[in-house]
C-alpha positions as CSV (number, residue, x, y, z in Angstrom):
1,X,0.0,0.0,0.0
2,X,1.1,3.2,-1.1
3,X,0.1,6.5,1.3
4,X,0.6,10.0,0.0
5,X,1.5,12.3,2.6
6,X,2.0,15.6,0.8
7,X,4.5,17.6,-1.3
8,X,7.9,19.3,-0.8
9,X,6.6,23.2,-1.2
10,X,6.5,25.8,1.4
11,X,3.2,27.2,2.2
12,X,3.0,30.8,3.2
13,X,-0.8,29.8,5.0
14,X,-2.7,27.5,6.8
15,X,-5.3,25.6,3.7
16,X,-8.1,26.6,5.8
17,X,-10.5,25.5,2.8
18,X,-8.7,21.9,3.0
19,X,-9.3,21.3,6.5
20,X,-13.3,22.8,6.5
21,X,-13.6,19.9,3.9
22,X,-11.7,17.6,5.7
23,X,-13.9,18.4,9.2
24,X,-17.4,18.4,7.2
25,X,-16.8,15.0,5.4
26,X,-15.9,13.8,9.0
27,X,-18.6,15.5,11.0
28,X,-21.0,13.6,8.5
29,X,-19.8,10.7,8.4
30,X,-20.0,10.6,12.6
31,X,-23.7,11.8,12.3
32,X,-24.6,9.3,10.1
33,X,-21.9,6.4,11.9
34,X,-24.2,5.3,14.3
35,X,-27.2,4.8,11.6
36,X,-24.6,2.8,9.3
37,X,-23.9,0.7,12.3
38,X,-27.5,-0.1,12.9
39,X,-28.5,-1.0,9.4
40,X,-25.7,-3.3,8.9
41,X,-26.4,-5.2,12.4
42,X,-30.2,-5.6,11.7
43,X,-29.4,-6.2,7.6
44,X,-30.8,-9.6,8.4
45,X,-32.4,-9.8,12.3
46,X,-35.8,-10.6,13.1
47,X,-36.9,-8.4,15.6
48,X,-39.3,-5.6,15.3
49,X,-38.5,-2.1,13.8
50,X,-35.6,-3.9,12.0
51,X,-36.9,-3.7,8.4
52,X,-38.4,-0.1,9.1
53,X,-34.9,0.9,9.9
54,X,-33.0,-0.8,7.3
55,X,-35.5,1.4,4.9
56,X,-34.9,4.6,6.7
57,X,-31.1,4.0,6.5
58,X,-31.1,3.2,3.0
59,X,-33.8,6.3,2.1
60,X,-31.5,8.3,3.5
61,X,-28.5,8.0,1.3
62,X,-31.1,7.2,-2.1
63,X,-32.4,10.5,-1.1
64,X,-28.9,12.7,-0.2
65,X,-26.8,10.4,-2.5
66,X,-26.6,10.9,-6.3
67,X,-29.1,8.1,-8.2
68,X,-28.4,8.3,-12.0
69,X,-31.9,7.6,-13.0
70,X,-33.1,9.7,-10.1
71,X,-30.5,12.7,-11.8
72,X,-32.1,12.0,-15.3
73,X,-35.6,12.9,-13.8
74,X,-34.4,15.8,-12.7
75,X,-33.6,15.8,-8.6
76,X,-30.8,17.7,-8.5
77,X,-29.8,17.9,-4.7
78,X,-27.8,14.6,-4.5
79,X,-25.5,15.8,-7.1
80,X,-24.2,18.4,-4.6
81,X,-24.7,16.5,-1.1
82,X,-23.0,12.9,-2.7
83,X,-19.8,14.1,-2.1
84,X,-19.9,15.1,1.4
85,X,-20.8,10.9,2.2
86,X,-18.9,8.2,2.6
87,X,-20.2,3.9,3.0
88,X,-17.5,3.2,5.3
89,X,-14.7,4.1,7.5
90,X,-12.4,3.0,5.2
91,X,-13.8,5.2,2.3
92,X,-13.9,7.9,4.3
93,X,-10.0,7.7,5.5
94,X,-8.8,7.1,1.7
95,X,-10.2,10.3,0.6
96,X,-9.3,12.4,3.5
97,X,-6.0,11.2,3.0
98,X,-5.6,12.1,-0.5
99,X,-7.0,15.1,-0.4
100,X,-4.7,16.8,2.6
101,X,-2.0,15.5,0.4
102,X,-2.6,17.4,-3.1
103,X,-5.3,19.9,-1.6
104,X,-3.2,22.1,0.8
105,X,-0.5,23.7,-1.6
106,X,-3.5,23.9,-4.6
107,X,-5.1,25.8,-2.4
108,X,-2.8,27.9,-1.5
109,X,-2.3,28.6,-5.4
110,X,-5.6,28.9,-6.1
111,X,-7.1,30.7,-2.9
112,X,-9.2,29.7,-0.4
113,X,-12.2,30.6,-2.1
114,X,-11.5,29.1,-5.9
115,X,-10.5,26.3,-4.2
116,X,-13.8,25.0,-2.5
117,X,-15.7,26.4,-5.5
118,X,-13.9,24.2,-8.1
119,X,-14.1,21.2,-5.4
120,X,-17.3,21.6,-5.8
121,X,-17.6,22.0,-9.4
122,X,-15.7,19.0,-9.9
123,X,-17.6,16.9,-8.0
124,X,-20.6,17.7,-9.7
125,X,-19.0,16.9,-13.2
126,X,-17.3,13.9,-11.8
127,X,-21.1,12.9,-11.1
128,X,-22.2,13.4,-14.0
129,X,-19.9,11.4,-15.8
130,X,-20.4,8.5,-13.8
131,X,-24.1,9.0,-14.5
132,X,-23.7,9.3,-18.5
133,X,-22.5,5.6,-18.4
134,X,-26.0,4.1,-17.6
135,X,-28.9,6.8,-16.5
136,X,-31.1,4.1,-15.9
137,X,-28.8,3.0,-12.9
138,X,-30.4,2.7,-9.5
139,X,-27.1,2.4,-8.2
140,X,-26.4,5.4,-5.6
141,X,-23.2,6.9,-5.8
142,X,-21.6,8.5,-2.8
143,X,-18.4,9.9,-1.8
144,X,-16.1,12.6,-2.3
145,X,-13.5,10.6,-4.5
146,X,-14.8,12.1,-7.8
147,X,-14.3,16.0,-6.9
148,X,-10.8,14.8,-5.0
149,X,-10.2,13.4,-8.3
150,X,-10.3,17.2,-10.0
151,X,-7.6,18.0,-7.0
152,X,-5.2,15.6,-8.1
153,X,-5.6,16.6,-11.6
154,X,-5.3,20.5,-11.0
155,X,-2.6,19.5,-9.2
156,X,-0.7,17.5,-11.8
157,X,-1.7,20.5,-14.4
158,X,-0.1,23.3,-12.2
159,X,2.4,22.1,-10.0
160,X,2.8,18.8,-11.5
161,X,6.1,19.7,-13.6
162,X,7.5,21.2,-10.0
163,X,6.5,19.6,-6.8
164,X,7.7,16.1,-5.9
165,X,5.1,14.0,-3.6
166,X,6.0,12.6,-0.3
167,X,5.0,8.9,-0.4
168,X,5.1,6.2,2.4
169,X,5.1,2.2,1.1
170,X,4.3,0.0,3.6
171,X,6.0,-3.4,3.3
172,X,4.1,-5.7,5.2
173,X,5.6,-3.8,8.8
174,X,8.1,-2.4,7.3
175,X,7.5,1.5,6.0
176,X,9.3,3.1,3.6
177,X,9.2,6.6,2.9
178,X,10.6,8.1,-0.7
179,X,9.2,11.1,-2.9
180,X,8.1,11.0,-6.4
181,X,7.8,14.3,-8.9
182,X,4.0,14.9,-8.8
183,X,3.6,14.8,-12.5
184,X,4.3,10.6,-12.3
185,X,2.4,10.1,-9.2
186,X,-0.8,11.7,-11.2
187,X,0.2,10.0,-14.4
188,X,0.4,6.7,-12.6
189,X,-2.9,7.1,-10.5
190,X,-4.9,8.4,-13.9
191,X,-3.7,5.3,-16.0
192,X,-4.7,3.1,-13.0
193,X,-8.6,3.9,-13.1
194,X,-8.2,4.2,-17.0
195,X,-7.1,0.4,-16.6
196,X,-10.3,-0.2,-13.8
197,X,-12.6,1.3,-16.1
198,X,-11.9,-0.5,-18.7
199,X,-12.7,-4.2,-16.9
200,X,-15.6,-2.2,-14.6
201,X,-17.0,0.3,-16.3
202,X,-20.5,0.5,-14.6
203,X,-18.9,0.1,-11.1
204,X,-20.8,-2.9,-9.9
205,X,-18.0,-5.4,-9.8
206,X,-16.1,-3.4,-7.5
207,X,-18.5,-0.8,-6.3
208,X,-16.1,2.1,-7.0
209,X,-17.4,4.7,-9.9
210,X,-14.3,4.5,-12.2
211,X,-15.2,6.8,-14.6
212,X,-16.0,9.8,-11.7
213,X,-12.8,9.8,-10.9
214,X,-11.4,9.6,-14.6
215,X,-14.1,12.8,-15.3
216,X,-12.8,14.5,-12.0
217,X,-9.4,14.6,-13.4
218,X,-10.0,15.5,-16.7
219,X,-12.1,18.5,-15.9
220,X,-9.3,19.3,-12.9
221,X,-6.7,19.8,-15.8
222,X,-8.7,21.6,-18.1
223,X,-9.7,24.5,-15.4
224,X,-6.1,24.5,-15.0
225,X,-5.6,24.8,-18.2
226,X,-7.7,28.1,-18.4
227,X,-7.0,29.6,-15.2
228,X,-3.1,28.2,-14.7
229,X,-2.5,32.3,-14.9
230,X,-5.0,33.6,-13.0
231,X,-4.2,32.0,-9.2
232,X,-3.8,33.8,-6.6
233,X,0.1,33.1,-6.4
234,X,2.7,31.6,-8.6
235,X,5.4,28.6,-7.8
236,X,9.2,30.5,-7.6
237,X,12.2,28.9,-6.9
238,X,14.8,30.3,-4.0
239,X,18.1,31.0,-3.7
240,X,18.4,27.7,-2.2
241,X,16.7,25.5,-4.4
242,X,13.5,25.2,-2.7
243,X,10.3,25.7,-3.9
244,X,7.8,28.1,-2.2
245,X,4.8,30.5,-3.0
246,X,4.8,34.2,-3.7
247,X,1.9,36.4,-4.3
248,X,1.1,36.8,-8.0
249,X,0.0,40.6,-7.5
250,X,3.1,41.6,-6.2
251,X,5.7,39.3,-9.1
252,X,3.3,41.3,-11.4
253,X,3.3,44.8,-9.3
254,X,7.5,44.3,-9.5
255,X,7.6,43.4,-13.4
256,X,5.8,46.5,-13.9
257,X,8.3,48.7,-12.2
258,X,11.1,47.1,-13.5
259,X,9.3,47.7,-17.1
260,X,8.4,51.7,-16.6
261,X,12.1,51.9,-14.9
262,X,13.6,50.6,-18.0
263,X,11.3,52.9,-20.7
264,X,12.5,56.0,-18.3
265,X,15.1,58.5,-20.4
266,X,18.4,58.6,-19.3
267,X,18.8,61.4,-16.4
268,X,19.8,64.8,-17.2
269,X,23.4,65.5,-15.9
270,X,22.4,68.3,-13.6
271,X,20.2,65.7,-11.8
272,X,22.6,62.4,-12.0
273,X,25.7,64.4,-10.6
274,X,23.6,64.2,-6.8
275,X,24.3,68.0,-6.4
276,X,20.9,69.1,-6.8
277,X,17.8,68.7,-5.5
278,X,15.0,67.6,-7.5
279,X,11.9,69.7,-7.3
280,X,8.2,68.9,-8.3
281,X,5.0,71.0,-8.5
282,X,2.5,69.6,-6.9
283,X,0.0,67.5,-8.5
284,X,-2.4,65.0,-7.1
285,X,-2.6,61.3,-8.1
286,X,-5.4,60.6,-10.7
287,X,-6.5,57.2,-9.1
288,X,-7.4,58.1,-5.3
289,X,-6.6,62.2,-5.5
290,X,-3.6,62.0,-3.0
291,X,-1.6,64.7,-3.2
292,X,2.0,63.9,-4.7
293,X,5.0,66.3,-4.5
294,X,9.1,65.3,-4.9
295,X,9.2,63.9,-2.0
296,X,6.9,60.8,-3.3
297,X,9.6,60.2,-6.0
298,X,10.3,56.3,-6.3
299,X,13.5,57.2,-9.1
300,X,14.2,60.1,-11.2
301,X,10.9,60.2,-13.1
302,X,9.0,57.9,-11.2
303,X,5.8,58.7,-8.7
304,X,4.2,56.5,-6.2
305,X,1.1,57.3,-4.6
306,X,1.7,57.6,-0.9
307,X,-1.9,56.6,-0.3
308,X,-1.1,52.7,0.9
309,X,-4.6,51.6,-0.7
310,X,-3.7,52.7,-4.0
311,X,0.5,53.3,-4.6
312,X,-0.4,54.0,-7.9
313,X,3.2,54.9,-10.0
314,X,2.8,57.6,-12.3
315,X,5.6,58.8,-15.0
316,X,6.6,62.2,-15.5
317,X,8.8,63.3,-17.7
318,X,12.0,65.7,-17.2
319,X,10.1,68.5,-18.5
320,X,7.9,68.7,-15.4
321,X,11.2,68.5,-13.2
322,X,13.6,71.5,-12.1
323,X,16.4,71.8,-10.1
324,X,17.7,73.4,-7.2
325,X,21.4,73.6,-5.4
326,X,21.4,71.0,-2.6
């Protein structure tokens, strides 16, 4: 048995977003624990109130899991509430597992927000893809595997190429801990339910939904795709070597002033010699109306707002500056 246990990157946050998930999918599973319990004792007693509970059990997850020919008919709610149940201890664990592993460091990409929005999103298509394979199913699909699924795939798509996963093989009692670039560990987990699929399609051999998880993935690497450079911070690499996150505002706030710095003129000789002082009139910033004078000046021709909600830069040229004797 393989175990991943999470990735080599620094994180400049707590994955808030990951852990909520985490706690819901566990506070459900221990309100509904005690139910699962009872249903599986009384499956086949003979006492009274045994059969009316073994229907209330299973009418709860037909009616808050996701039934394909219950989807088809239009009864949307288990699409959304399927993910957030699990059949067994077991089930529950795996998932958990995998997504701490590949969830903290995408979210801290992505954002707390984006992050539980597109776990969302691709659990629903994960759903649906399972569904497309027979909507005439009775079969009720639960669990959060299919979204987790789109984790591991937006993973692979935006870190994949960079982050190596922390992996524990346990040997009979023997554990072994190594890491493995993320890009293979994804690669090697997608062609593994491509091969399931292919013997189980439908699920009812082995009672996992194969092709949820291969439509999490897919539709995890093609958000990524589109919104690879639009997250919230971008993957650098340090002086030494290792790998952290840095807020994509500020890379892009920095190219910027390294790009107006570098269309500046060259600076009279009368203000490069340092024996004069550089004078401004006063003007006033045209984003937030703060008012700007010489002393706001970043470089020779440069402005920034002093305003710390705005620091707009604004260019002037070397008309608008005069000199005095320092």
């Amino acid at each position: 048995m393989i175990i991943p246990l999470g990735d080599n990157l620094e994180r400049p946050n707590f994955p808030v977003a990951t852990v909520a998930l985490i706690m819901l999918n566990v506070l459900i599973f221990a309100c509904t624990y005690r139910a699962e319990l009872t249903a599986e004792s009384i499956k086949f007693a003979d006492e009274p109130g045994a059969k009316q509970q073994e229907e209330q059990f299973e009418e709860f997850y037909g009616t808050w899991g996701c039934t394909p020919n219950q989807l088809s008919e239009g009864e949307l709610i288990g699409i959304l509430t399927h993910m957030f149940l699990h059949g067994s201890i077991v089930h529950l664990v795996g998932n958990m597992i995998i997504l701490w592993a590949f969830g903290q460091s995408l979210e801290t990409a992505l954002g707390s927000f984006a992050f539980i929005v597109m776990y969302v999103a691709w659990g629903v298509v994960a759903c649906i893809t399972q569904c497309m394979v027979d909507w005439s199913s009775e079969i009720v699909l639960v669990g959060a595997s299919g979204a987790i699924a789109g984790v591991i795939g937006g993973y692979v798509m935006l870190l994949g190429y960079s982050a190596n996963i922390k992996l524990l093989f346990l040997l009979f009692v023997f554990p072994i801990r190594f890491e493995m670039p993320a890009i293979y560990v994804g690669g090697i987990w997608f062609i593994s339910q491509l091969m399931n699929a292919s013997m189980d399609v439908n699920g009812t051999l082995s009672g996992v939904a194969w092709m949820a998880h291969i439509g999490g993935f897919a539709i995890g690497v093609l958000t990524m795709l589109v919104y690879r450079r639009q997250t919230d911070r971008i993957l650098v690499r340090g002086g030494g070597g290792k790998l952290f996150f840095h807020d994509r505002s500020k890379m892009e706030q920095a190219r910027l002033e390294r790009e107006l710095a570098e269309a500046i003129p060259e600076t009279p000789a009368e203000f490069a010699s340092g024996d004069v002082e550089i004078q401004l009139q006063p003007r006033e910033c045209t984003s937030c109306g703060k008012a700007l004078d010489s002393s706001h000046l970043i470089g020779t021709c440069l402005l920034r707002c002093p305003n710390p909600d705005c620091g707009q830069l604004t260019y002037i040229s070397t008309d608008e500056l005069s000199a005095g004797v320092s």
